[in-house]
SEMI-610999 format. One line per 3 residues: number of its first residue (from 1); their letters; for each residue x, y, z of C-alpha. Coordinates in steps of 0.1 Angstrom, whole numbers, plus 5000, padded with zeros to 4 digits. Example, Ala and Ser with C-alpha at 12.3 -4.5 7.8 and 13.67 -1.06 7.14 Angstrom:
BEGIN
1	AS	5123 4955 5078  5137 4989 5071
This chain:
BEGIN
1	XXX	8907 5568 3952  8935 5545 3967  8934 5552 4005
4	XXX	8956 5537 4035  8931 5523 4059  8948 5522 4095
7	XXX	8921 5502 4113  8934 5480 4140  8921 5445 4133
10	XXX	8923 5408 4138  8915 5377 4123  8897 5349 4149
13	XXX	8910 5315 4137  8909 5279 4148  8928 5247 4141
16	XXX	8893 5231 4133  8856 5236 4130  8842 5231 4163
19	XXX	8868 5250 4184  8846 5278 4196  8854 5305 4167
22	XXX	8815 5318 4167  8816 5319 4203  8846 5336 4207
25	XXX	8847 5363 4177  8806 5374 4187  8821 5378 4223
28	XXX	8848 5397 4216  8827 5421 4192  8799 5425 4220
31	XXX	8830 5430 4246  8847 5460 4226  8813 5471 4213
34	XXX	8801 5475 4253  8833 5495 4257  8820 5522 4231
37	XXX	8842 5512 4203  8828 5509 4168  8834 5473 4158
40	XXX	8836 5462 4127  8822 5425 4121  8833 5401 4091
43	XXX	8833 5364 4082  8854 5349 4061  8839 5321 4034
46	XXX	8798 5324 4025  8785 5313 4057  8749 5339 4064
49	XXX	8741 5320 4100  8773 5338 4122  8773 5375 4106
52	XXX	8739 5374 4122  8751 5373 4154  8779 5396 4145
55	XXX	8752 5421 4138  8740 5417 4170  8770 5425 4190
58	XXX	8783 5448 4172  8749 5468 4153  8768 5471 4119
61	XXX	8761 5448 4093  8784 5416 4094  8802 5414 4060
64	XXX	8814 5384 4043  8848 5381 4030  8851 5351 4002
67	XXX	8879 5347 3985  8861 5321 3962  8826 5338 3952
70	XXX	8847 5372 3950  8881 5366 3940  8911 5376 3961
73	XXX	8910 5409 3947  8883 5420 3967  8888 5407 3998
76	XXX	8904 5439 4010  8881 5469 3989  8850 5446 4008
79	XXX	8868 5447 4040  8873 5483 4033  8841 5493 4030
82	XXX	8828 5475 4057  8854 5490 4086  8855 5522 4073
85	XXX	8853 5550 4104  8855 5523 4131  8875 5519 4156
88	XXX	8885 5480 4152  8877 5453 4128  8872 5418 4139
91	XXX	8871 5388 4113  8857 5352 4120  8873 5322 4103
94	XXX	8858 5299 4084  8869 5260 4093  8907 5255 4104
97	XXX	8929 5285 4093  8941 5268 4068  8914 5250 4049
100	XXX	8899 5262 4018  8883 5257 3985  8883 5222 3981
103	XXX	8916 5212 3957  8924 5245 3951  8949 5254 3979
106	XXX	8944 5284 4002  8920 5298 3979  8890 5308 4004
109	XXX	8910 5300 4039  8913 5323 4067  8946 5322 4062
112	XXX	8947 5338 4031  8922 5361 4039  8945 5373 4066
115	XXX	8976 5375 4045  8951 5400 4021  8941 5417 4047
118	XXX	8977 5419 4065  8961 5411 4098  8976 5392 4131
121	XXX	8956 5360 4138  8943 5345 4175  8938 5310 4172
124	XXX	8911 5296 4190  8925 5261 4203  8900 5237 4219
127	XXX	8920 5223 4251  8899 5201 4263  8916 5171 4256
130	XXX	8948 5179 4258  8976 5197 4280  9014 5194 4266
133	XXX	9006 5185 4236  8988 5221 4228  9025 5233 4222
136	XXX	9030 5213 4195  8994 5218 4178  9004 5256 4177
139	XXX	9038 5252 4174  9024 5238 4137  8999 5263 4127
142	XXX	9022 5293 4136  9049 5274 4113  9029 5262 4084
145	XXX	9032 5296 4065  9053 5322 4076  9034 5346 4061
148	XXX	9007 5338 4084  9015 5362 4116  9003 5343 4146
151	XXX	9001 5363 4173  8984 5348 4205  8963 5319 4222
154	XXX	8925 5316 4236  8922 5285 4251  8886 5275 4247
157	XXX	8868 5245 4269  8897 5244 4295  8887 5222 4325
160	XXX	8902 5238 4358  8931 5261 4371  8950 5231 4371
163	XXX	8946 5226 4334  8951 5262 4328  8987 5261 4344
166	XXX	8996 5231 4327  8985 5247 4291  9001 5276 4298
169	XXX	9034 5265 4311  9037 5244 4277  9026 5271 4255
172	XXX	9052 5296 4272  9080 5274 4263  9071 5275 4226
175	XXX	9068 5314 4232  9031 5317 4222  9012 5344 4239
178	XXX	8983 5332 4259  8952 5359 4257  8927 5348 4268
181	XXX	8910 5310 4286  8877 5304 4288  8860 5277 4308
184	XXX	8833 5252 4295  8802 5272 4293  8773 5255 4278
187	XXX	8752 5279 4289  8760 5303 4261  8756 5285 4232
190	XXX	8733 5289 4206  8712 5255 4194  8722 5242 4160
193	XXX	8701 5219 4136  8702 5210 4102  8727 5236 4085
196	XXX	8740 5254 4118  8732 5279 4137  8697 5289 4142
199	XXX	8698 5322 4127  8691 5348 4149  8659 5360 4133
202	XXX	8642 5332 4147  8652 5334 4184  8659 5371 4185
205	XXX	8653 5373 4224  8672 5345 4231  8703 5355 4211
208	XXX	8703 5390 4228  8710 5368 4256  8735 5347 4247
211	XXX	8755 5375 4230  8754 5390 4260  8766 5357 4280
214	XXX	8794 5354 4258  8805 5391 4260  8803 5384 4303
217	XXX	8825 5355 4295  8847 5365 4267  8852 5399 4291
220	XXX	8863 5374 4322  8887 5353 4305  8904 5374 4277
223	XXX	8933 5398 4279  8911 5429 4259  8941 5450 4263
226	XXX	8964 5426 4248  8938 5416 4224  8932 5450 4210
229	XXX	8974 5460 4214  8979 5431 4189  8954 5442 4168
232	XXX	8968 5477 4164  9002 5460 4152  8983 5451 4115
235	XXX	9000 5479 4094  8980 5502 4067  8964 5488 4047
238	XXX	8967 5502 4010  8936 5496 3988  8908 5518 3973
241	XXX	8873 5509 3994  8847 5490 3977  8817 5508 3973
244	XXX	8788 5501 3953  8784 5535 3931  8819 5526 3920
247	XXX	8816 5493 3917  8786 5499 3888  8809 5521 3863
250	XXX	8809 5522 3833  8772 5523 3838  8762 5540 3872
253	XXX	8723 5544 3881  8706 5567 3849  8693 5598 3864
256	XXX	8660 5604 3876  8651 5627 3853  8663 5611 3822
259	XXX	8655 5576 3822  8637 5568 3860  8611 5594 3862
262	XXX	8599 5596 3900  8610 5575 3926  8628 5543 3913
265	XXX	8615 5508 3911  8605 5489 3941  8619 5459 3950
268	XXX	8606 5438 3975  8635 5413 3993  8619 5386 4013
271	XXX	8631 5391 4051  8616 5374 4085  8630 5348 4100
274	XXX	8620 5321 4069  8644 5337 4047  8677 5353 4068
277	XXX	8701 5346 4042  8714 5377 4023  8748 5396 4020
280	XXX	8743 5430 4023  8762 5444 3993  8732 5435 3975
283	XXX	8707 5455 3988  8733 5482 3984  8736 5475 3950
286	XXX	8704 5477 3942  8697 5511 3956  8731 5526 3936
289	XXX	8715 5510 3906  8681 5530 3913  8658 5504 3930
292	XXX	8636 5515 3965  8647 5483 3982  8615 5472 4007
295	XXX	8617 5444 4029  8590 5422 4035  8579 5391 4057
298	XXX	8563 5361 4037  8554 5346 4076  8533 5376 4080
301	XXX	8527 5403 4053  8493 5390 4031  8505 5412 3999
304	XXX	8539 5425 3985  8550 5459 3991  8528 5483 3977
307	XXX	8544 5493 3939  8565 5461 3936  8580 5458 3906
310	XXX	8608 5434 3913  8607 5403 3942  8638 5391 3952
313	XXX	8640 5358 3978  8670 5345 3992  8680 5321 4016
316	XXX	8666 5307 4047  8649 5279 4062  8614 5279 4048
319	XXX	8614 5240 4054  8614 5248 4090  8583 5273 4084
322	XXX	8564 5254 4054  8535 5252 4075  8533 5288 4081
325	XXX	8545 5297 4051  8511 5274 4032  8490 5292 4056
328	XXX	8496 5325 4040  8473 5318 4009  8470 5356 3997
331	XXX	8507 5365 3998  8514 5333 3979  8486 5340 3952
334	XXX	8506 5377 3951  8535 5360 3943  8521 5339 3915
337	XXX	8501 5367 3896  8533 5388 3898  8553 5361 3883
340	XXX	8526 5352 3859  8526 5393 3847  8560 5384 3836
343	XXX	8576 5404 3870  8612 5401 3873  8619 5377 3906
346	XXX	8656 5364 3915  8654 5336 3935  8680 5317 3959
349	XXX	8677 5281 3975  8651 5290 3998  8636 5312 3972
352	XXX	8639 5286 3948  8616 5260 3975  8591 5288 3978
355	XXX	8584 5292 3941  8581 5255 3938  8544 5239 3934
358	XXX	8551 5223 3974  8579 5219 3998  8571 5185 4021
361	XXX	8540 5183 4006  8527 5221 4017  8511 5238 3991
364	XXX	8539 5267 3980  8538 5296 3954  8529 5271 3921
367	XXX	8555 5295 3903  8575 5264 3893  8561 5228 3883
370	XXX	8581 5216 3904  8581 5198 3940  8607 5201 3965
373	XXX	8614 5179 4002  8641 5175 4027  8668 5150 4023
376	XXX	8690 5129 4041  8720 5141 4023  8740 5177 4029
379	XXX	8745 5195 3996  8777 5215 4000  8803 5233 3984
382	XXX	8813 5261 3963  8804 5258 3921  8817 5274 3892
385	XXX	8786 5285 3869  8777 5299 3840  8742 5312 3829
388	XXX	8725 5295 3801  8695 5311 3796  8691 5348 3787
391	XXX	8669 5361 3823  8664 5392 3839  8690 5388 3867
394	XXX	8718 5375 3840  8727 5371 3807  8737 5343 3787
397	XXX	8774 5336 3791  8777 5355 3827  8798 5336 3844
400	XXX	8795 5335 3883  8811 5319 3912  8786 5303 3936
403	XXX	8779 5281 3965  8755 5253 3976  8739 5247 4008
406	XXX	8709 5227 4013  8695 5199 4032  8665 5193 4003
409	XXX	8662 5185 3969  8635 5199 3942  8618 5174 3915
412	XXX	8627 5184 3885  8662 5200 3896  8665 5217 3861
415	XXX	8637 5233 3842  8634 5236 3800  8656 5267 3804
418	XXX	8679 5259 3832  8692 5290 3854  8726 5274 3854
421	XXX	8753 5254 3837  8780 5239 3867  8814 5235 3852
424	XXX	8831 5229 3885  8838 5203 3903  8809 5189 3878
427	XXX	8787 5196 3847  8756 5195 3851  8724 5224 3848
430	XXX	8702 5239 3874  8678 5260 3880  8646 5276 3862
433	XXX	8638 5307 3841  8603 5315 3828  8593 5347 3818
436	XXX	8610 5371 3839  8618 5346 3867  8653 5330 3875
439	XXX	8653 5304 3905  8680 5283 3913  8702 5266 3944
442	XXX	8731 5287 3944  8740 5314 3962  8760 5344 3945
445	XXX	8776 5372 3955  8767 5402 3931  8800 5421 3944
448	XXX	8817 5398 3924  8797 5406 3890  8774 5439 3900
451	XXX	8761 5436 3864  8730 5414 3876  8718 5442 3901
454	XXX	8715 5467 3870  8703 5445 3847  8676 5433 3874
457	XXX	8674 5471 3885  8664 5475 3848  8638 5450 3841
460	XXX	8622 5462 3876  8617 5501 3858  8606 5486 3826
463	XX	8581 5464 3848  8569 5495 3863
């Protein structure tokens, strides 16, 4: 059913990485969330690390919104689903507003994202090494693309009052609303290292704190009123929700009685804070298709969820936590008998380095002969891919968007039936399947092709 969604909403943009989006969107969402408001929290591009906090501030899921891995067409029904029955909708930018997919113009920018979701933008300017000049920089961005509505100002890192007058006397002579100026607060930030963010699974205390520090500061130096009067200016927005019941049709969940006799498979998804990486249409996906999704902690749980018949292990840092992670002897023995029964497991990057024979020479699952280390060099960007060997997550000739983010590197990189064949930006294959495992780099997002939750919803029942 088409529906017209009335959700007041804005997108949080920047000129540049580095301006202070994070800081300033997970402020705001704590700051309207403390006022009793249902927010609802998105990012735009495939980025795990900052719907974490989002989660946080706001207690709602943080939803990702990629243009890329989904295709424009589902930027909106995601969105949709996500804000549905809240009282405003926030969504964090990815890089500068206008920077996307690499050669492929504003495919995956905030900026188109905002023009499909037919929301206002505040861009989050870093004024701290300029004055004057801050006129022109968003004089620019508010001109690039008219269909880009720019609405208002937060000047980020501003020095003193003195600075403040002199940004805002420029920016009211180019007629750009100033909402909000916040000082330089190093306080609130949260540490970085290798890939970003540390996620907030692995300082959980610590980020309570400084999403509450930025709420205190986003609350003292932004025009909320304002903020939330421009965000009630995004007109209805006119698409049917996504949802994941819908999103399996022709071939929904098979009844209970029929073809899942009791409760439905179980499968375990790797949580804790070694593996934080995971979009949450797919757990949802999995439940629609029949699966009893369990979470479990490779840090700390010894065995796999009692009744596992599937294993799923995404993304994380298990680099950070290969000690640990070697330590847990029985849990990784659990993990290779299950594989070696011929159990279906869909792995992702870090799941991929936790299958592997080691990881920086700790002794890992043994599920692949293979060996995997950190690197020197940043693996990054989106792929184009398409399965070449039949598996229980996808079959031959599924063709999937995807994208790479890794600091390490795993010896072999392809097995004798590789998970993946790249055909953009290069050819080349990836990735292991044996038996009923598939283990690769890339991440996916099964919204875009909710066939692999079924068909790994499937081989989980016949496992059973």
């Amino acid at each position: 059913m088409v529906n017209s969604l009335h959700v007041p909403r804005l997108v949080i943009a920047a000129p540049s990485s580095g301006s202070g989006k994070t800081t300033v969107a997970t402020g705001l969402m704590a700051a309207f969330s403390e006022r009793g408001l249902a927010v609802s929290p998105h990012k735009a591009g495939p980025d795990y690390i900052d719907p974490g906090y989002h989660a946080l501030a706001t207690g709602r899921p943080g939803r990702n919104l990629d243009a890329f891995m989904c295709g424009p067409e589902l930027v909106a029904p995601l969105f949709a689903h996500g804000a549905a029955g809240c009282d405003l909708a926030l969504v964090e930018g990815v890089m500068g507003l206008y920077d996307g997919a690499a050669g492929r113009g504003e495919l995956a920018s905030t900026a188109q994202v905002a023009k499909l979701l037919r929301a206002p933008v505040v861009l989050v300017v870093d004024a701290s090494s300029q004055s004057r000049s801050v006129a022109a920089l968003v004089h620019g961005f508010a001109s690039f693309d008219p269909q880009v509505r720019l609405g208002g100002v937060i000047l980020n890192k501003v020095g003193s009052d003195r600075h403040e007058v002199m940004l805002r006397e420029a920016l009211e002579e180019a007629g750009m609303p100033v909402l909000g100026v916040l000082r330089r607060a190093p306080q609130v930030a949260a540490p970085s290292r290798h890939l970003g963010l540390v996620p907030v699974a692995e300082r959980r205390r610590d980020a309570v704190a400084s999403v509450t520090a930025l709420a205190d500061q986003v609350r003292a130096g932004c025009d909320l009123e304002a903020l939330m009067a421009l965000a009630r200016t995004a007109p209805p927005l006119t698409c049917e929700p996504w949802s994941p019941e819908q999103a399996l049709l022709p071939h929904p969940a098979p009844s209970r009685s029929r073809a899942l006799p009791g409760p439905g498979p179980v499968v375990a998804v790797a949580g804790g804070a070694a593996f934080t990486f995971s979009y949450a249409e797919h757990a949802e996906l999995l439940t629609a298709a029949g699966a009893d999704v369990v979470t479990f902690d490779p840090l700390r749980d010894e065995a796999l969820p009692e009744g596992t018949t599937g294993l799923v292990i995404g993304g994380g840092f298990p680099e950070v936590y290969a000690p640990e992670l070697a330590a847990n002897e029985p849990l990784r023995k659990a993990v290779a008998a299950f594989a070696a029964d011929g159990g279906p497991v869909a792995a992702e990057c870090a799941g991929l380095l936790y299958l592997a024979r080691s990881l920086d020479g700790k002794a890992m699952c043994g599920v692949i002969d293979a060996d995997a280390r950190m690197s020197e060099r940043l693996t990054l960007g989106y792929r184009e891919a398409v399965a070449v060997s039949d598996s229980a997550l996808a079959a031959t000739g599924t063709r999937l968007r995807g994208h790479e983010f890794h600091r390490t590197v795993i010896e072999p990189g392809a097995g004798a039936a590789p998970a993946w064949g790249f055909t953009h930006p290069e050819r080349r294959v990836e990735g292991f399947v044996q038996q009923g495992v598939h283990a690769s780099y890339l991440h996916t997002h099964w919204a875009a092709e909710p066939s692999v939750a079924r068909r790994f919803t499937e081989a989980a029942a016949r496992a059973r």
